[in-house]
C-alpha positions in Angstrom: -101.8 -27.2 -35.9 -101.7 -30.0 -33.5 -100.2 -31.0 -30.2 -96.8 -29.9 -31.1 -97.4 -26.5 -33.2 -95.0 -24.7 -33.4 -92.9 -26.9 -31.1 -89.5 -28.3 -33.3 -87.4 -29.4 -30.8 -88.3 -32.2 -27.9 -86.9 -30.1 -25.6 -89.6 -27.4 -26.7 -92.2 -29.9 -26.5 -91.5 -30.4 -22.8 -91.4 -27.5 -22.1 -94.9 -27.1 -22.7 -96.7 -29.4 -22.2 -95.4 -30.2 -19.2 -94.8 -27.0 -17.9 -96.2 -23.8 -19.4 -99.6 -25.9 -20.6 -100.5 -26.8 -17.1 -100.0 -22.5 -15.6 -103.0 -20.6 -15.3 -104.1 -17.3 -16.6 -103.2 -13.9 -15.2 -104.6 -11.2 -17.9 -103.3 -7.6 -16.0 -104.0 -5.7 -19.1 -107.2 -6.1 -21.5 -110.1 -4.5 -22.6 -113.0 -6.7 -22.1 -116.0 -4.9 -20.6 -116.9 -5.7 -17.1 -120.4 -5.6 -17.2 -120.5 -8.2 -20.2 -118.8 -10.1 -17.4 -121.3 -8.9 -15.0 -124.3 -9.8 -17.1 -122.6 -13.1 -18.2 -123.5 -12.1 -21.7 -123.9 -14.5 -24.1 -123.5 -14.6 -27.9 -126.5 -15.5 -30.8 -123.8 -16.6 -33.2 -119.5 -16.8 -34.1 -119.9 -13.7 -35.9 -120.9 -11.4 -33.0 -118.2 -12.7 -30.5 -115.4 -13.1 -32.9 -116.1 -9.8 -35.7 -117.9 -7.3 -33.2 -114.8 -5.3 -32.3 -111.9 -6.6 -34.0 -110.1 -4.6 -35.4 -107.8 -6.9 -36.5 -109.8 -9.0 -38.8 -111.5 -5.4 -40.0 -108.0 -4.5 -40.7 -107.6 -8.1 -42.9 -111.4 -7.7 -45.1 -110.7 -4.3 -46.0 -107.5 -5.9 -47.7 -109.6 -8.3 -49.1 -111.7 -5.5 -50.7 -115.0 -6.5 -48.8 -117.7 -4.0 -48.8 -117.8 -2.2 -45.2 -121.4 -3.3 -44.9 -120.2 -6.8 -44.0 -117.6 -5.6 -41.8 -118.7 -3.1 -39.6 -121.9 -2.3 -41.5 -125.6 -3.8 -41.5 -125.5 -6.7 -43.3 -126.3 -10.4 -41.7 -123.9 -11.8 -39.2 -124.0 -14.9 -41.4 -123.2 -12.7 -44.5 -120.2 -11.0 -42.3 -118.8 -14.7 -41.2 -118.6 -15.8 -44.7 -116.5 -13.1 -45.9 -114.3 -13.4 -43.1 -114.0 -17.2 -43.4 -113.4 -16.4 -47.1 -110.7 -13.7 -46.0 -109.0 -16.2 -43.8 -107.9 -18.8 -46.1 -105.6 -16.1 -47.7 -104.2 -15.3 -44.3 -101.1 -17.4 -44.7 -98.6 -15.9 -42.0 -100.5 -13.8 -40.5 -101.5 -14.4 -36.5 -105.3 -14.2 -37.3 -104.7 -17.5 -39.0 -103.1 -19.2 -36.0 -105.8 -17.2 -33.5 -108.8 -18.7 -35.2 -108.0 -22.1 -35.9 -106.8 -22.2 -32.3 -110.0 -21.0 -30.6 -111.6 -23.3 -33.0 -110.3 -26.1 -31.6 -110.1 -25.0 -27.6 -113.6 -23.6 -27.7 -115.5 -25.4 -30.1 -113.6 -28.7 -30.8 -113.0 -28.2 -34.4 -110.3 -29.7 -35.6 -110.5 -28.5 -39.6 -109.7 -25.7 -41.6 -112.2 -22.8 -42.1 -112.3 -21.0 -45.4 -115.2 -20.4 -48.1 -116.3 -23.9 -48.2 -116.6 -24.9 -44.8 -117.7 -21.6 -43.3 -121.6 -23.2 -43.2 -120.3 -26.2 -41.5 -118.1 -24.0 -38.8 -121.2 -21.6 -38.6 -123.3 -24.5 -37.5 -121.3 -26.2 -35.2 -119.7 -23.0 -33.2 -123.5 -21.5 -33.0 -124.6 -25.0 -31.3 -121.7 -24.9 -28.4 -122.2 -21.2 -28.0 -126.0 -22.1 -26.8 -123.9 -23.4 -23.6 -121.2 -20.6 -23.3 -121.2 -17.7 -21.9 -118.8 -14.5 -20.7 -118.0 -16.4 -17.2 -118.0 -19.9 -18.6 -115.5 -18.7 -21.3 -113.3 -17.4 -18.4 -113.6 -20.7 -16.6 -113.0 -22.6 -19.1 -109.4 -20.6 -20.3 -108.2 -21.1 -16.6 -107.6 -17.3 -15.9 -107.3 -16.3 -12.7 -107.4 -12.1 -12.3 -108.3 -10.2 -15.0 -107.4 -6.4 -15.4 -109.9 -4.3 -17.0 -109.4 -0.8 -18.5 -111.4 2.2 -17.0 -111.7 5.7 -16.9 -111.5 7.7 -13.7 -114.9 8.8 -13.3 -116.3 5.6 -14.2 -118.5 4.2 -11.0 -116.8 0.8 -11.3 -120.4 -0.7 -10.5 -119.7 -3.6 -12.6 -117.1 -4.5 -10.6 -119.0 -4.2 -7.6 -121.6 -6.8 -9.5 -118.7 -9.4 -10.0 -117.1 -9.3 -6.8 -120.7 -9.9 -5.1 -121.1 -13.7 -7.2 -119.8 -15.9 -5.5 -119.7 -18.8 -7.5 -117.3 -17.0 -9.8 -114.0 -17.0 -8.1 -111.8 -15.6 -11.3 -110.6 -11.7 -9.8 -111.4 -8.6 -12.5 -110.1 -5.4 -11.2 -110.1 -2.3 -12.6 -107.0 -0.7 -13.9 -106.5 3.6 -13.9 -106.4 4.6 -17.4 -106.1 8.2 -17.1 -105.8 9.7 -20.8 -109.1 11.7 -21.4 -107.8 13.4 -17.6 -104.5 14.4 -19.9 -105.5 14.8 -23.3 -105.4 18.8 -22.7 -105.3 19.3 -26.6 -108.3 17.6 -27.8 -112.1 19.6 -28.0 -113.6 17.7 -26.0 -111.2 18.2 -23.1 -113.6 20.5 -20.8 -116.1 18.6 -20.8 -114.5 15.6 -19.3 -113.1 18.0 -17.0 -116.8 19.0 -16.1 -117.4 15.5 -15.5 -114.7 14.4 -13.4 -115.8 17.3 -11.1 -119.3 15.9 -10.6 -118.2 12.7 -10.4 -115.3 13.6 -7.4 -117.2 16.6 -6.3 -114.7 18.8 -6.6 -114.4 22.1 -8.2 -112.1 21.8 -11.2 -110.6 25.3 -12.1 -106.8 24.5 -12.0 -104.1 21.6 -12.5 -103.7 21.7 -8.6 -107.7 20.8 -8.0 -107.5 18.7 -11.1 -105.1 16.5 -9.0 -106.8 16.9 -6.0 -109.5 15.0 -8.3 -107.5 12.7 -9.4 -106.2 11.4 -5.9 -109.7 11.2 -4.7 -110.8 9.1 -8.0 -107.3 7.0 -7.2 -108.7 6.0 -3.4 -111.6 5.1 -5.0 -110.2 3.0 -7.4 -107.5 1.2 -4.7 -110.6 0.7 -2.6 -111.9 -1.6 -5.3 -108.4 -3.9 -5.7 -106.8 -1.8 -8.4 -103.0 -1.9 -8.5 -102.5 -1.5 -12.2 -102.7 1.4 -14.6 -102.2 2.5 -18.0 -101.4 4.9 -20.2 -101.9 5.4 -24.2 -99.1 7.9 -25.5 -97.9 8.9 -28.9 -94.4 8.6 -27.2 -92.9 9.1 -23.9 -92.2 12.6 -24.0 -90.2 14.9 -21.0 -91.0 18.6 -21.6 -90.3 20.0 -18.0 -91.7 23.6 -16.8 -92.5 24.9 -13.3 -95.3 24.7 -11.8 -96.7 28.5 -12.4 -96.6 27.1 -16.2 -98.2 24.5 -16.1 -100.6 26.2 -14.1 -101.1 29.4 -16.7 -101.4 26.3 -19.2 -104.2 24.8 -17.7 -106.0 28.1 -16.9 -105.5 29.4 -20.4 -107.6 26.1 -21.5 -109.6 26.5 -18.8 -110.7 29.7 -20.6 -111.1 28.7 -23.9 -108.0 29.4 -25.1 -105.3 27.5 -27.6 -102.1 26.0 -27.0 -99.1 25.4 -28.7 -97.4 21.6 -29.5 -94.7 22.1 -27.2 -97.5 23.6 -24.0 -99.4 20.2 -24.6 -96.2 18.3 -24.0 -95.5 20.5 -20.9 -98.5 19.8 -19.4 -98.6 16.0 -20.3 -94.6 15.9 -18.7 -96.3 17.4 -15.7 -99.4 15.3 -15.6 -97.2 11.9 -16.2 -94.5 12.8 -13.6 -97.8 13.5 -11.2 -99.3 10.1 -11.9 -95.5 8.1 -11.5 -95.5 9.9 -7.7 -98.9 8.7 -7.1 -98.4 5.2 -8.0 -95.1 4.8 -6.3 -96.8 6.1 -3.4 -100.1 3.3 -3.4 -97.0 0.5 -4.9 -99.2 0.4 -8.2 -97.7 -0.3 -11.5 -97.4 2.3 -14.3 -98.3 0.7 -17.6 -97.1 3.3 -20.6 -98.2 1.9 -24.4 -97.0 4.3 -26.8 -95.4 4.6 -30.5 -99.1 4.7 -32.4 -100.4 7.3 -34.6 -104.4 6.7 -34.5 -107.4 7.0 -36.7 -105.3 7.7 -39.9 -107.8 7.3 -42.5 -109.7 10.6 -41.6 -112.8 10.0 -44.1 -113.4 6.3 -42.0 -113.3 8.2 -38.9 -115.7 10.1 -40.0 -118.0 7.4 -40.9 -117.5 5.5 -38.0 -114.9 6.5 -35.3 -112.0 5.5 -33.6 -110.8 2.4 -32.6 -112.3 0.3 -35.8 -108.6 -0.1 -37.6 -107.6 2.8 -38.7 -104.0 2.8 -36.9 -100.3 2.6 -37.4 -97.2 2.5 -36.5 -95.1 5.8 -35.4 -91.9 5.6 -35.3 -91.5 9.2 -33.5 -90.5 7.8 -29.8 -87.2 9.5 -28.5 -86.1 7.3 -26.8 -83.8 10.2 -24.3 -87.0 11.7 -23.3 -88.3 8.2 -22.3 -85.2 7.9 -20.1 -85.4 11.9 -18.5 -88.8 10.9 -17.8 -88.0 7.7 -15.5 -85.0 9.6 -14.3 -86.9 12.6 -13.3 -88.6 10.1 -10.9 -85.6 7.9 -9.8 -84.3 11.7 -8.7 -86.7 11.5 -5.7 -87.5 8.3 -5.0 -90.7 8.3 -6.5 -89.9 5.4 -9.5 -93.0 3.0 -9.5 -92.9 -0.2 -11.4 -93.1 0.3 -14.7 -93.8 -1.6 -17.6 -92.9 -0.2 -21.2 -94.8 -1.1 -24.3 -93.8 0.7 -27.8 -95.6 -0.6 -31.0 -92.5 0.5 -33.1 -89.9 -3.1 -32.8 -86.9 -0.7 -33.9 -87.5 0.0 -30.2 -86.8 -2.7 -28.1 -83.0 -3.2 -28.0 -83.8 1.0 -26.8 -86.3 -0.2 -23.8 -84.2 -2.9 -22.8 -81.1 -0.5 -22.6 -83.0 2.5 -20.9 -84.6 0.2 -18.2 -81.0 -1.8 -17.7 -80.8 2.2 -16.1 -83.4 1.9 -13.3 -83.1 -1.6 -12.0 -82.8 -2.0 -8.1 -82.6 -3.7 -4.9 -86.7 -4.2 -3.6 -88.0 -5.1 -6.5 -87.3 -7.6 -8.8 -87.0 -6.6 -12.8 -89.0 -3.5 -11.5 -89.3 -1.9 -14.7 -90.2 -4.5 -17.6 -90.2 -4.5 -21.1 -93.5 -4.9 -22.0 -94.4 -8.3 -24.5 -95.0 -7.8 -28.4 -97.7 -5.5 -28.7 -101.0 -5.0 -31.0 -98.8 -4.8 -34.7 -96.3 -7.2 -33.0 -98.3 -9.9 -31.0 -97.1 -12.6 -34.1 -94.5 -15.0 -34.2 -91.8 -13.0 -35.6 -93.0 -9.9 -33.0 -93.1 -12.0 -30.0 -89.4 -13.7 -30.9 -88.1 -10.5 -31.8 -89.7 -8.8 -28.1 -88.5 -12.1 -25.9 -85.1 -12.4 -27.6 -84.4 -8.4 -27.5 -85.4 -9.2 -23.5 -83.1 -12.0 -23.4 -79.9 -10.2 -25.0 -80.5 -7.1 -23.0 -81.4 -8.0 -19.2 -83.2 -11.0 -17.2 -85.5 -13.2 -19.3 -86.0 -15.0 -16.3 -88.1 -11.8 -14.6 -90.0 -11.5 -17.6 -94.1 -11.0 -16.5 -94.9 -12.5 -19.6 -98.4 -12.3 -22.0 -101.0 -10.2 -21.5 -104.6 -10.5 -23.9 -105.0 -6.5 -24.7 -108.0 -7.8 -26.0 -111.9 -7.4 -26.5 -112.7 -10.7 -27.2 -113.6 -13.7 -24.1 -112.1 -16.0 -27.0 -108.4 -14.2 -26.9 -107.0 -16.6 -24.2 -105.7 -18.9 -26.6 -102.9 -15.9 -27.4 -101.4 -16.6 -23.8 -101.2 -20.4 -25.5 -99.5 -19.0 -28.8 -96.8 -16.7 -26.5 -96.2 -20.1 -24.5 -95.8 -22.3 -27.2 -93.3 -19.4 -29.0 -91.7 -18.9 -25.7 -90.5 -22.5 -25.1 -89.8 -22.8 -28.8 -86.9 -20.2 -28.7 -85.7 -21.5 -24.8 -85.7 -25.4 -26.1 -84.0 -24.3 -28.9 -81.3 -22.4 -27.0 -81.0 -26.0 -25.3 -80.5 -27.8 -27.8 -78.3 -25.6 -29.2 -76.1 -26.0 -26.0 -76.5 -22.7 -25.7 -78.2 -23.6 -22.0 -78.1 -26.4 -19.6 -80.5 -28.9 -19.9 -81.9 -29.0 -15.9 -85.1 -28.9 -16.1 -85.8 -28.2 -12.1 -84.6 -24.9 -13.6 -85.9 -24.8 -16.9 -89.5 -25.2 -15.2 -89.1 -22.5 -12.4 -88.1 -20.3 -15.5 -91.1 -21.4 -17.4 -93.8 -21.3 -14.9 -92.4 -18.2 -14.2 -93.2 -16.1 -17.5 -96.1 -17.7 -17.7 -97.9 -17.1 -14.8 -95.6 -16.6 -11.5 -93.8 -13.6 -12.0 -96.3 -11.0 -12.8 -98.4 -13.0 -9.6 -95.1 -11.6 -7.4 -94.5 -8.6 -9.5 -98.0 -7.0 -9.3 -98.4 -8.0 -5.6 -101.6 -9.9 -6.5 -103.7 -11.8 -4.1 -103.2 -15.3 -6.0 -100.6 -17.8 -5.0 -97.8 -18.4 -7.1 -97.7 -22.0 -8.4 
């Protein structure tokens, strides 16, 4: 892994370090919290900012057949780095392997290889440089610009608040919509968030009209405090229309305390969805949808300990002609925001790029995106797979590019790894004649994934480079 990983072709290597090495940082989707930001937390040890969270490497020492007690458990962050440096060095392929090494080096200056033997060595050194690292220096120091948080509607957003008030800290994190607990009409805990909202927005919530009326008065709030961006977690993309004395005998019916069929859930998450696209097209936000995962699989570990600790998978349910009645339904009345489309299954991405080659037009440029390689897919073979798809199917050249989707203030070294695969595959097509070699053009079309597009795209308040 040196200067020139994953870089084969000179043309590739020009590419990036001249070019995509020298763009900033724009993270519009992640999942870092804001008041760690806030607090400019800081970390006792490499264990706590690199295994407190992550999934991913969970996902990687349960396959190792480690105990749970040094993954998620009680045992000693020392114990818990060990095993996972010991996990590692049977990684071979596998992103985790690139991820570490490279934060290694960007963050801590290691240049070796951890695994068993060195994991006292690595533990040593990383725990020394974190003494002078924090949340905001990490930031800093990865050259990010904006970051987009995730947030629920009725959160107060007073960590935001906090951040925007220091100003010696001039990177932009704004909160992005994430409505889902608002729309999850089918799970038990449903009325109470609904209870909550209404205390939060004081309004009384006793119907799907005042549940909106909510919902737009959370949304001011929100747009009052820079947010542009939302986002939405979906099985799949579904279209189940009904009129609006439906939905409404839906809602009251679960108001009440009464059940509701598969295909009543779908109606009223067609009607909330179709709500939220009119909304956003109205504020010119953009409408993030992730979808294709079927969560917390492993029902005995979500007992134990819960969602969200790597218990996930791919679905492969995601018809893709309800995807396209959905945008349709709000192309029929001008009310199509921007929207970007991320599905975890890769069977679907010559799909996306086909259905959004349907809603392309004049005042927006590559207004509804393909979304990069996501969670399952942010690897070498995902990301080629995702930007090549792009490429065969519409406008590369619009492409917004990486986003972190992460927990971790170490994750900005993936915006690296998507650079570094990105001018791989265009240097390539170079040298393969397969493009001209100009690079005046070459650059625009570099610094533009990278960093300028999704600048323009999102309507930012950063200059483009």
């Amino acid at each position: 892994m040196d200067k020139d990983f994953l870089l084969s072709t000179e043309t590739a290597k020009t590419l990036f370090h001249d070019f995509a090495a020298k763009m900033p940082i724009l993270d519009y989707h992640c999942h870092i919290n804001p008041e760690d930001i806030a607090k400019d937390k800081k970390f006792e040890n490499i264990a706590q900012i690199w295994l407190g969270g992550d999934h991913y490497k969970w996902r990687l020492m349960r396959a190792n057949g480690i105990e749970e007690k040094f993954i998620t458990g009680n045992a000693p962050d020392r114990e818990k780095f060990q095993k996972w440096a010991e996990t590692l060095e049977l990684a071979i392929g596998n992103p985790l392997y690139h991820w570490s090494h490279l934060e290694l080096q960007r963050y801590f200056g290691y240049e070796g290889v951890l695994n068993g033997d060195t994991a006292e060595k690595v533990w040593m050194l990383c725990n020394a440089k974190l003494q002078h690292l924090s949340a905001k220096t990490l930031i800093r120091e990865s050259n990010v610009k904006l970051i987009c948080t995730t947030d629920d509607p009725a959160d107060t957003l007073q960590w935001h608040e906090c951040i925007a008030q220091d100003k010696s800290f001039a990177t932009q994190v704004l909160p992005t919509w994430r409505p889902d607990k608002a729309m999850n009409i089918e799970k038990p805990n449903y009325l109470s968030y609904i209870d909550t909202l209404a205390k939060t927005t004081n309004v009384e919530i006793n119907s799907f009209k005042t549940l909106k009326d909510a919902l737009k008065h959370r949304l001011d709030f929100f747009a009052n405090h820079g947010c542009m961006v939302s986002d939405h977690g979906l099985e799949y993309l579904m279209y189940k229309p009904a009129s609006e004395a439906e939905i409404e005998e839906i809602f009251s019916r679960k108001f009440s305390g009464g059940t509701l069929n598969k295909e009543e859930e779908l109606k009223f998450k067609t009607a909330f969805m179709v709500f939220m696209g009119r909304e956003y097209h109205n504020r010119n936000w953009t409408m993030q949808i992730h979808y294709g995962c079927k969560r917390d699989n492993n029902t005995t570990m979500f007992d134990k300990i819960g969602p969200d600790t790597g218990f996930d998978a791919i679905n492969n349910f995601t018809p893709s002609s309800e995807a396209a009645d959905f945008l349709n339904a709000l192309n029929l009345k001008d009310e199509l925001p921007k929207i970007i489309l991320y599905s975890l299954n890769p069977g679907d991405n010559v799909i996306i790029g086909t259905i959004i080659g349907c809603f392309q037009q004049a005042g927006a440029i590559g207004k509804i995106q393909h979304g990069s390689a996501w969670w399952f897919n942010d690897h070498k073979a995902g990301m080629t797979e995702q930007i090549t798809s792009l490429a065969n199917q519409g406008l590369l050249g619009n492409f917004i590019g990486m986003l972190t989707d992460s927990r971790s203030f170490l994750s900005y070294t993936r915006h690296e790894y998507f650079r570094r695969i990105l001018c791989e595959i265009i240097g390539t097509w170079v040298e393969n004649g397969e493009y001209p070699s100009d690079m005046a053009v070459l650059k625009k079309l570099i610094e533009g994934i990278s960093y300028n597009n999704a600048v323009r795209y999102f309507s930012f308040k950063l200059e483009m480079l």
